[in-house]
C-alpha positions in Angstrom: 6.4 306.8 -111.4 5.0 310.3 -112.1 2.4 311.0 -114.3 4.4 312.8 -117.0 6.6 309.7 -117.5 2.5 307.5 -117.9 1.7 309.9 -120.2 4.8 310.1 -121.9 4.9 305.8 -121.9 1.4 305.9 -123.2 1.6 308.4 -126.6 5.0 306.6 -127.5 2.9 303.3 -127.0 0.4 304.4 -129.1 3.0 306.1 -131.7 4.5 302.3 -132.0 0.9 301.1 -132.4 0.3 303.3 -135.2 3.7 302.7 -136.5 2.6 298.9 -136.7 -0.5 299.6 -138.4 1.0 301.7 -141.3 3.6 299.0 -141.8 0.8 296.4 -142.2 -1.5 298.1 -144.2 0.8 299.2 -146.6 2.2 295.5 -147.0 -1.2 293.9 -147.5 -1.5 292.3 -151.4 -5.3 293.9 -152.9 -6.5 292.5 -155.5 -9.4 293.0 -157.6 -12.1 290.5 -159.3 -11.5 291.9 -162.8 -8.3 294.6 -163.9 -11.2 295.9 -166.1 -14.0 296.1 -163.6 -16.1 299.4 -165.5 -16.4 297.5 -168.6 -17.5 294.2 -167.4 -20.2 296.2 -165.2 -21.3 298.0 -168.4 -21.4 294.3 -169.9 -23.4 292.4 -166.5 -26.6 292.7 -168.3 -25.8 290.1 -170.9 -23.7 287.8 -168.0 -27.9 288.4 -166.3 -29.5 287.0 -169.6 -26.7 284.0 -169.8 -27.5 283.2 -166.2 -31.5 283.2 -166.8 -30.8 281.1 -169.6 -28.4 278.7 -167.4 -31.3 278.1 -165.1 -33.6 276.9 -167.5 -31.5 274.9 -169.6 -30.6 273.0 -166.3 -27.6 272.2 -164.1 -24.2 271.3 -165.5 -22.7 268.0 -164.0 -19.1 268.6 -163.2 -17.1 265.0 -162.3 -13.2 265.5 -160.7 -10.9 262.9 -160.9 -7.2 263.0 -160.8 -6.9 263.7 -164.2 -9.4 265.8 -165.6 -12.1 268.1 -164.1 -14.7 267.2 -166.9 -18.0 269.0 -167.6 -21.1 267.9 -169.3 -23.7 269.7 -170.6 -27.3 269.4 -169.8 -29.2 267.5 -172.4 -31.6 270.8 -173.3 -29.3 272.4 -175.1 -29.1 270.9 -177.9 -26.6 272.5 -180.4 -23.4 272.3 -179.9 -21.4 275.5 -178.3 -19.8 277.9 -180.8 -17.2 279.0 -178.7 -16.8 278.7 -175.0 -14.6 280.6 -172.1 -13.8 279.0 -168.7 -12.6 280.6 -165.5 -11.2 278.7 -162.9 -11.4 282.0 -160.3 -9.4 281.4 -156.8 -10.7 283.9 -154.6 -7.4 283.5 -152.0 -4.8 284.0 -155.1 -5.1 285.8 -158.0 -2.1 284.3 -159.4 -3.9 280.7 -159.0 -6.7 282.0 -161.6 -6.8 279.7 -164.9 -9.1 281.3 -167.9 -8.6 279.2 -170.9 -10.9 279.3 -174.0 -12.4 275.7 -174.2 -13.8 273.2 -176.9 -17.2 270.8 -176.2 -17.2 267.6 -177.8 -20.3 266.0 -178.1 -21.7 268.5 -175.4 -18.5 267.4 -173.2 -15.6 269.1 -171.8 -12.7 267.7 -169.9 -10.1 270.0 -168.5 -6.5 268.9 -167.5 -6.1 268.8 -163.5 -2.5 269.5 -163.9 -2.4 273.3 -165.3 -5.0 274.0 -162.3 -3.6 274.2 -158.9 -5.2 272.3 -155.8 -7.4 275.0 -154.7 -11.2 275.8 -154.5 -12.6 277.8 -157.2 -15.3 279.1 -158.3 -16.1 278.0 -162.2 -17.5 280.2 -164.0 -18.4 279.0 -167.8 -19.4 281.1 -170.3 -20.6 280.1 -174.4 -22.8 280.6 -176.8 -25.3 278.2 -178.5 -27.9 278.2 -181.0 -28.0 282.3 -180.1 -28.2 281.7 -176.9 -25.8 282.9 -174.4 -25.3 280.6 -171.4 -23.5 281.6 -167.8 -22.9 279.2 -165.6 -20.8 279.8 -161.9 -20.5 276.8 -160.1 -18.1 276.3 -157.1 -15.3 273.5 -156.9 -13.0 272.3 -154.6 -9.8 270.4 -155.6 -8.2 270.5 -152.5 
């Protein structure tokens, strides 16, 4: 073999190689935290005084059985939530995300196992109480 046909072998080698790699790239699935990503930076300072506030209000106890995922605040705070958010954030599948606005009863919340898929998440739990805003991110697996 002569050396125009190695280096004619090789460039079309690496032309199919490059080929591949455009193919690929352009059918790989992106996808972002947050569709609105600006705005929740501009808000991160008050998701930085919900989290100090987390930490010294204590840790929440999170039970899973195979009905309910349920949630119980720690005894510290006192009054009862006004209104509450809940993200169940899958970082594999965007689609698998669950955010549902949430009610505490009696500082107790129990979520229903079967509109969340069997994934790990990370829960992220977000309310207000007494003036107080709280941000909790605590990670899950219901695998």
């Amino acid at each position: 073999m002569s050396w125009g046909y190695r280096i004619m072998l090789l460039f079309t080698g690496f032309a199919a190689l490059m080929i591949t790699l455009v193919y690929k790239a352009t059918h790989t699935k992106y996808e972002l935290v947050s569709k609105d990503y600006y705005a929740d930076e501009l808000r991160y300072q008050e998701k930085i005084d919900g989290m100090n506030n987390a930490s010294v209000a204590g840790n929440l106890t999170v039970t899973n059985d195979t009905k309910y995922i349920q949630v119980q605040l720690p005894a510290s705070i006192t009054q009862q939530p006004d209104s509450a958010n809940a993200w169940f954030y899958c970082k594999t599948n965007a689609s698998h995300d669950v955010r549902m606005n949430v009610v505490f009863v009696n500082g107790l919340l129990a979520v229903d196992r079967t509109k969340i898929f069997n994934e790990q998440y990370e829960f992220r739990l977000q309310f207000v109480a007494g003036k107080k805003r709280y941000h909790y991110t605590q990670y899950i697996d219901l695998r």
